[in-house]
C-alpha positions in Angstrom: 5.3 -40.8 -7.7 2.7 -39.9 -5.1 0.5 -36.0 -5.1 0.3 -35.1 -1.8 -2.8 -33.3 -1.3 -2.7 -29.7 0.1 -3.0 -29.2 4.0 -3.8 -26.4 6.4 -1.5 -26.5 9.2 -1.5 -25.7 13.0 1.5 -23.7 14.6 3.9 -26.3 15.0 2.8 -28.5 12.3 5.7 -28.9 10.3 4.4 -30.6 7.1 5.0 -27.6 4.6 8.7 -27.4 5.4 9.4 -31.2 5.9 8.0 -31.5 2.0 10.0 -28.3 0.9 13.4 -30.1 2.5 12.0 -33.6 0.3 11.2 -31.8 -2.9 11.4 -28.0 -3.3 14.7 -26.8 -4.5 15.2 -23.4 -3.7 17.0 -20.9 -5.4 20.0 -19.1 -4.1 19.8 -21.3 -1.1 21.7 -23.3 1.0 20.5 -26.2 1.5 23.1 -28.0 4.0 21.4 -26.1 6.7 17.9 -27.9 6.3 19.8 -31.6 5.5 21.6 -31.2 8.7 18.2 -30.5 10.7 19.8 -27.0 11.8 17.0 -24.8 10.5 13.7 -25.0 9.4 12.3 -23.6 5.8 10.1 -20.5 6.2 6.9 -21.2 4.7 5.0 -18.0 3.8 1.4 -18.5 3.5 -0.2 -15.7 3.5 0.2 -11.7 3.1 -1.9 -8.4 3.2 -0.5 -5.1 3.3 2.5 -4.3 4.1 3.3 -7.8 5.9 3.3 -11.7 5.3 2.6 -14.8 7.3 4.3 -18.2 8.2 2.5 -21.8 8.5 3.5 -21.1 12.1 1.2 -17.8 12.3 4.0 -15.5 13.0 3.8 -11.9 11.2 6.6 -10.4 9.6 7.0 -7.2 7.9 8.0 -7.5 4.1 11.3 -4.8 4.2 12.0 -6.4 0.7 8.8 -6.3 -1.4 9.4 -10.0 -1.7 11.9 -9.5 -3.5 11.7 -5.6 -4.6 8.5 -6.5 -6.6 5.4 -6.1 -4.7 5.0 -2.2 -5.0 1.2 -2.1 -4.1 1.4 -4.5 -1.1 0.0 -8.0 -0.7 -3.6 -9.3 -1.3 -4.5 -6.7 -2.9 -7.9 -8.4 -4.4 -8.3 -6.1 -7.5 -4.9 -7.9 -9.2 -6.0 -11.0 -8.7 -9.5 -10.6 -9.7 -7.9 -9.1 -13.2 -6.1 -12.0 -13.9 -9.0 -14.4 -12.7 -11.5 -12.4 -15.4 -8.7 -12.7 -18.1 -8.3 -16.3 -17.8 -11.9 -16.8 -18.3 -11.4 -15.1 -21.5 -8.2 -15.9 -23.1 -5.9 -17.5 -20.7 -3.2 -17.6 -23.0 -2.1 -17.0 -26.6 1.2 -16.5 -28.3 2.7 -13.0 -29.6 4.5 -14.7 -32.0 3.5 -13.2 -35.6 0.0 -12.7 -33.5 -1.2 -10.5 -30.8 -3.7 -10.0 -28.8 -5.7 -7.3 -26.7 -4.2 -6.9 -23.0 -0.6 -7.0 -24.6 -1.3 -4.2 -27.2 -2.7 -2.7 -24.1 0.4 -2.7 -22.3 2.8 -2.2 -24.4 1.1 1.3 -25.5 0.9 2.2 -21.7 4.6 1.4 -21.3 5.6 3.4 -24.0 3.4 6.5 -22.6 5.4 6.2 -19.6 8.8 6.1 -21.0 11.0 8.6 -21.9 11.7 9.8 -25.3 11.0 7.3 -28.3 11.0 4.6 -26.3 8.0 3.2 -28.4 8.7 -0.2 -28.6 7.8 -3.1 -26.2 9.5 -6.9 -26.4 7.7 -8.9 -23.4 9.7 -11.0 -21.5 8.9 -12.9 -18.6 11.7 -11.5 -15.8 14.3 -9.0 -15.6 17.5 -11.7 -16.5 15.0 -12.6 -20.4 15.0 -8.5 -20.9 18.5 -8.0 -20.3 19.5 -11.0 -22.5 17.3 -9.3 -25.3 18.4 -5.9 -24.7 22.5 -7.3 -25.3 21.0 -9.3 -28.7 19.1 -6.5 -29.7 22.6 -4.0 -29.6 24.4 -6.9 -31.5 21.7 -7.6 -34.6 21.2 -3.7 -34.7 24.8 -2.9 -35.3 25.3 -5.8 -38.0 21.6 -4.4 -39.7 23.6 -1.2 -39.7 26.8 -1.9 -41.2 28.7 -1.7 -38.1 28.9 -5.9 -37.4 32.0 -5.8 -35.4 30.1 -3.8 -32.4 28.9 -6.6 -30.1 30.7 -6.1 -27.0 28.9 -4.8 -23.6 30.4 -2.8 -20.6 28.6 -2.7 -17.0 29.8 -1.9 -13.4 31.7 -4.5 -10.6 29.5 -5.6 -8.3 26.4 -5.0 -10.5 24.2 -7.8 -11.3 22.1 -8.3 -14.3 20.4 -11.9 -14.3 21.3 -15.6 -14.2 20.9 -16.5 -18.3 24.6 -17.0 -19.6 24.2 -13.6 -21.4 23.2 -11.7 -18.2 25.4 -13.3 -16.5 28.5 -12.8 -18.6 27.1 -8.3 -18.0 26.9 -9.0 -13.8 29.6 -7.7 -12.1 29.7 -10.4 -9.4 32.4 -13.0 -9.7 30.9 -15.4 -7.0 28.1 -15.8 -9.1 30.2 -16.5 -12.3 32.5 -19.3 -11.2 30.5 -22.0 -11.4 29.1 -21.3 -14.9 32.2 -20.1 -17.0 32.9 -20.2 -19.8 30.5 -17.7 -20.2 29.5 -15.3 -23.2 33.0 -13.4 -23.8 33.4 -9.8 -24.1 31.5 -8.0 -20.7 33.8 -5.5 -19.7 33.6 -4.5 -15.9 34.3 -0.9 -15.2 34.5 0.8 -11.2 30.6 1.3 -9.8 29.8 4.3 -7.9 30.2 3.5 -4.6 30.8 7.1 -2.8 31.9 5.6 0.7 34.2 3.4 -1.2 35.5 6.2 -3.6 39.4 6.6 -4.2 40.7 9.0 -1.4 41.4 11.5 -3.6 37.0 12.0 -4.5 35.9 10.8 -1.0 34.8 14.6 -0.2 33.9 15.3 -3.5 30.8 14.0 -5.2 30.7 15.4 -8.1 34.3 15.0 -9.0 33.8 11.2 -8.4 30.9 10.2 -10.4 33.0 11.9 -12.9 36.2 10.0 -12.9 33.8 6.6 -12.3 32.1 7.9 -15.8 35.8 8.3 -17.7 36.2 4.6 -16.7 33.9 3.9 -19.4 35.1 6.2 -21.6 38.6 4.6 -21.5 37.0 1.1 -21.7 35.8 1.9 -24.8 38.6 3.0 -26.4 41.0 0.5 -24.8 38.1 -2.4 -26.5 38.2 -0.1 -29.6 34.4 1.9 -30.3 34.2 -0.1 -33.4 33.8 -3.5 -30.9 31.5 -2.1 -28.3 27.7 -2.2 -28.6 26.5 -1.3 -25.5 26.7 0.3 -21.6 24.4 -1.5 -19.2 23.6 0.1 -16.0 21.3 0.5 -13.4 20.1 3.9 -12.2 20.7 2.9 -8.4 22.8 0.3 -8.7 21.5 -3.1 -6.6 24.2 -4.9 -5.3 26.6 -4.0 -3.1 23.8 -1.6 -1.2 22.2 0.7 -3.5 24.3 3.4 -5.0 23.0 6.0 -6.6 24.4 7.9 -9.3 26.5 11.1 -7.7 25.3 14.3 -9.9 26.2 14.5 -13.2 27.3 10.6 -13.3 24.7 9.5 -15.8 24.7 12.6 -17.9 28.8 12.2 -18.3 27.8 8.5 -19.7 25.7 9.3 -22.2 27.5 11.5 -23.8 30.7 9.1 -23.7 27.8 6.8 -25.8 26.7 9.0 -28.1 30.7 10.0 -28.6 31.4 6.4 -29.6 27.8 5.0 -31.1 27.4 2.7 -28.2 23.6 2.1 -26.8 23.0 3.0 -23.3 20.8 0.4 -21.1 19.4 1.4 -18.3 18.6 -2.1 -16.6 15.1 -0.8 -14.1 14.4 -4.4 -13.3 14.3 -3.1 -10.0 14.2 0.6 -9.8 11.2 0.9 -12.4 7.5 1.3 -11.2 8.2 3.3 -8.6 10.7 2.3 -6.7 12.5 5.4 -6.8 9.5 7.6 -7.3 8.9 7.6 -10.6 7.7 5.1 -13.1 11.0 4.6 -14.7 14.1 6.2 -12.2 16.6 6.9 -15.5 13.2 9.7 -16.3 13.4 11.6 -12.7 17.5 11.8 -13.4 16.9 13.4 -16.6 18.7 10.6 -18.8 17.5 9.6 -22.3 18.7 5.9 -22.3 18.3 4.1 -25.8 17.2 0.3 -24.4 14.9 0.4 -20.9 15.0 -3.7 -19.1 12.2 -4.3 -16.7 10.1 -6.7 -15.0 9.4 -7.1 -11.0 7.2 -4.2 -9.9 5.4 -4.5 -13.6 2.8 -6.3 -11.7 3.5 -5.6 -8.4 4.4 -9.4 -8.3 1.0 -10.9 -9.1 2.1 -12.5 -12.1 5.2 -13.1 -13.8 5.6 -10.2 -16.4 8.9 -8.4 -18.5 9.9 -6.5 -20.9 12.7 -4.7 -22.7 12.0 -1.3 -24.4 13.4 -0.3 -27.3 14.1 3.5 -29.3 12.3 4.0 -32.7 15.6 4.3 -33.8 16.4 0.6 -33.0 13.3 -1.1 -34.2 13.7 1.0 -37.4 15.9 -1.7 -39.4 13.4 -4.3 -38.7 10.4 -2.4 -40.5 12.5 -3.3 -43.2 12.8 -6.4 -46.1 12.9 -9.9 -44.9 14.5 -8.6 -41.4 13.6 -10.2 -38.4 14.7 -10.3 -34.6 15.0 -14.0 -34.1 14.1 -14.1 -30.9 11.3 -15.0 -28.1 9.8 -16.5 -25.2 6.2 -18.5 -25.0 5.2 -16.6 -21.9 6.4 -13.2 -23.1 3.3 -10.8 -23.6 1.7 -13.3 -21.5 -2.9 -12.9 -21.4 -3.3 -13.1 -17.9 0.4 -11.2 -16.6 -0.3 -8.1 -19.0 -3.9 -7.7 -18.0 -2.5 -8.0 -14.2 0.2 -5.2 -15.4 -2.3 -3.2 -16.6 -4.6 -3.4 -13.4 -1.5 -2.4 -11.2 -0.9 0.5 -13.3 -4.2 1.3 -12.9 -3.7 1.1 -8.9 -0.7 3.3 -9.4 -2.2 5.7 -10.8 -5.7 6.0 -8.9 -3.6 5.5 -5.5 -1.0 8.2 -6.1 1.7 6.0 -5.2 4.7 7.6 -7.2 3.7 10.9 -5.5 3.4 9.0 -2.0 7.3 7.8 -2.1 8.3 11.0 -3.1 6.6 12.8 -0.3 7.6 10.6 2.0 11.1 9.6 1.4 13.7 11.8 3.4 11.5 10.5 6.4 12.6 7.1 5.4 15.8 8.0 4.7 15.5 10.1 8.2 14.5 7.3 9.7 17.5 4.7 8.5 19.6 7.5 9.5 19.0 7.0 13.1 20.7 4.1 13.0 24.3 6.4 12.7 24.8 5.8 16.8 25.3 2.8 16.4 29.1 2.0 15.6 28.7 -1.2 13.5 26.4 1.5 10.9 29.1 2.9 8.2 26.7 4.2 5.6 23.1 4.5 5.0 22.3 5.1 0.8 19.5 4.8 -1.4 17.0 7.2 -2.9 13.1 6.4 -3.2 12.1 3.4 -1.0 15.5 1.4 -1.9 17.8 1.4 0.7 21.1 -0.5 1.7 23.1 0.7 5.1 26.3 -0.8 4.9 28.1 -2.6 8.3 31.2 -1.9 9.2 34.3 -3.1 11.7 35.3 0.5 12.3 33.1 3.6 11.4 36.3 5.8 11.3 38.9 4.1 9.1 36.2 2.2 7.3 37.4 -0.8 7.5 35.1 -3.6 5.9 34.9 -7.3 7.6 37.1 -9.9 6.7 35.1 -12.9 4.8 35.0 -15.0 7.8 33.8 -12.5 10.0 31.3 -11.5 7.0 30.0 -14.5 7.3 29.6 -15.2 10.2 28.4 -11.6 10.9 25.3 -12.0 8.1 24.6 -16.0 7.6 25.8 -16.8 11.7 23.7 -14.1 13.0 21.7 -11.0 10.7 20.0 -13.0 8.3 18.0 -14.9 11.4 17.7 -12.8 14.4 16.1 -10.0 11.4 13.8 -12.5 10.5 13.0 -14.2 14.1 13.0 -10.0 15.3 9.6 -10.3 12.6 11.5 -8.4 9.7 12.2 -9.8 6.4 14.9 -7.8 5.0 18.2 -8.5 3.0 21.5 -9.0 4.6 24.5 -9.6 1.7 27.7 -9.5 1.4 28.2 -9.3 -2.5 30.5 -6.9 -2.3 30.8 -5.5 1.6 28.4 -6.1 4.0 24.6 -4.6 3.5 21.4 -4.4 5.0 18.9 -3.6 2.3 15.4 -2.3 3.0 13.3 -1.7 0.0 9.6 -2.1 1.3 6.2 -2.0 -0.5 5.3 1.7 -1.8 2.2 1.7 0.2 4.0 2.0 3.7 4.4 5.0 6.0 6.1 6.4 9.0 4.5 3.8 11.1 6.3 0.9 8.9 9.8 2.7 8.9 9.8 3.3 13.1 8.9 -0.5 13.0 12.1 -1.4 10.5 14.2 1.1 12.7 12.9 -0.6 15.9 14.1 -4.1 14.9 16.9 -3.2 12.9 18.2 -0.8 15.8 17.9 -3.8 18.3 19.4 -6.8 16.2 22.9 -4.5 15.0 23.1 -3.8 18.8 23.3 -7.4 19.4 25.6 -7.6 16.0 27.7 -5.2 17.8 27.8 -7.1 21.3 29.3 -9.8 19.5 31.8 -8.5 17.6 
């Protein structure tokens, strides 16, 4: 095997994506369209603010936070200088049995900003590790507690929760299953809370259907039998499927369903902590207590690789205890360098404001998205905080959703490139029915939304053209 040795390249030098089509294999990614010669693999080299650049010295704006992760924007030097004066002084070192300063550090500041007793920190390294040691966790607690039947987990359709076989088995999202079953039995799917998709009967009446979604827990757990169920994993605005947010009273109703049946209620932030929403964990600014908090992504604002599940006193309490242990890790958990990066970033949040800056300015996103309503291919626009998804549609009046054929070619024969040639890097998916989903860094303004509006109003013109 040859190293190829780094090059700088010219606009139309292709030599960064000709090696990624030879070696790189990307995740979540079709491939067949770089084999066949049809397209050609964005290469991001470079990125400051609010936007990112190709090898080909175009400028796009970053709609998705890379992947809704960089909360504080791009080159931001301060993050990288924290993890360049860590690695100097301990680059790395295990928290197994051991521990060291930057992760004591973090974990106390994560536990400040959680609700309730959440007082206890297990690092992971992504969102997928956290929920796979949140679902252990419930299942070693109950047996530690005399209740070692409980090991079942319920979460939403559509919803998804990670790639490890445990995480998998809680995502709601068949297409992502298939491949990899058999997977860990007993996750339990129960109806999300999709308001434009609600049951005729609720479609005028909030309320009254985050309700009846909230009693299809309920009878899951008594259909499963309480004495079988460990745990409810959900997010506070639900991800896939284009952001839904929990109608009033929705989360409330659930936990008092878990506390009815001793079931643990996990609120999976991987996406919707640190800001996102407006606050540092969104379950806190609905007024929820959950039991378990999952989280990774905006941890660090994407600088380094960082995750963690939190845990009540209540549920670290058994392991204080004897010869009990939770068997369970990761070598890059509690990582040197990623929790003095974390740590920096919540600095930045903190000095910057920039929980109080999505909160004061997200109706004029919202406000802004909402333009978008003349156009006849826009059904809904949802979201809360700067996490959006505006759904497409065939026919704004009866609703009616695109076939799979026309889904595809609507999103991966048209949206997916004309957004990104248009200079915006968005999300266009179809897990579930067709979204657009904008969730930008927390540091942008009115001028970044008009520009998102701008491009998004002119490509679902052309989207409509064709239909």
């Amino acid at each position: 095997m040859t190293i190829t040795p780094q090059f700088v390249t010219e606009p139309g030098d292709d030599r960064w994506a000709t090696s990624a089509e030879r070696h790189l294999w990307m995740h979540f990614t079709r491939h067949s369209i770089y084999e066949s010669g049809q397209g050609h693999v964005p290469v991001m080299v470079r990125g400051e603010g609010a936007y990112v650049w190709d090898d080909q010295g175009r400028r796009y704006l970053d709609g998705l936070a890379g992947l809704f992760v960089v909360q504080a924007g791009h080159g931001r030097r301060e993050l990288a200088e924290a993890a360049a004066r860590q690695a100097e002084e301990l680059a790395f070192f295990p928290i197994w049995s051991y521990a060291h300063p930057r992760a004591i550090e973090l974990a106390e500041r994560l536990a400040h900003y959680a609700p309730g007793d959440l007082n206890r920190v297990f690092f992971t390294t992504g969102g997928g590790e956290a929920v796979e040691s949140a679902w252990k966790l419930a299942k070693q607690y109950f047996k530690l507690t005399g209740k070692p039947m409980k090991h079942k987990v319920i979460s939403r359709n559509i919803a998804y929760h990670g790639t490890p076989h445990g995480a998998l088995s809680i995502t709601g999202l068949a297409g992502a299953k298939k491949y990899f079953e058999p997977l860990v039995p007993t996750g339990i799917k129960v109806p999300n809370t999709n308001f434009y998709r609600a049951p005729e009967e609720y479609r005028y009446d909030e309320k009254a259907f985050g309700l009846w979604a909230a009693e299809r827990i309920r009878e899951a757990i008594e259909f499963e039998g309480p004495e079988t169920v460990a745990a409810v994993f959900l997010e506070p605005v639900q991800n896939s499927g284009g952001c839904f947010p929990p109608p009033p009273g929705y989360l409330d109703r659930v936990r008092e369903i878990c506390d009815e049946y001793d079931v643990l209620l996990v609120a999976d932030e991987t996406i919707t902590a640190f800001g996102r929403i407006g606050d540092m964990f969104a379950i806190a600014r609905f007024g929820v207590q959950p039991d378990i908090i999952t989280c990774a992504k905006g941890m660090t604002s994407g600088y380094a690789a960082a995750g963690a599940m939190i845990a009540s006193d209540r549920l670290f309490e058994p392991f204080r205890h004897g010869t009990n242990s939770f068997l369970h890790g990761y070598t890059w958990g509690g990582h040197p360098v990623a929790s003095a990066v974390a740590l920096a970033n919540l600095d930045l949040f903190e000095r910057e404001g920039l929980l109080q800056h999505v909160r004061d300015n997200e109706s004029a996103f919202r406000t802004t998205l909402e333009r978008l309503y003349d156009l006849p291919i826009v059904g809904d626009v949802r979201g809360a905080g700067y996490f959006y998804g505006i759904e497409l549609v065939k026919d704004r009046e009866t609703r009616e959703t695109f076939s799979d054929e026309e889904s595809e070619r609507l999103l991966r024969g048209y949206l997916d490139k004309a957004l990104f040639d248009n200079g915006l890097y968005c999300r266009a998916d179809d897990r579930g029915d067709p979204v657009i989903q904008l969730s930008p860094p927390l540091i942008c303004g009115q001028a970044h939304f008009d520009e998102m509006e701008q491009i998004l109003r002119a490509v679902l013109t052309e989207a409509g053209n064709r239909l």
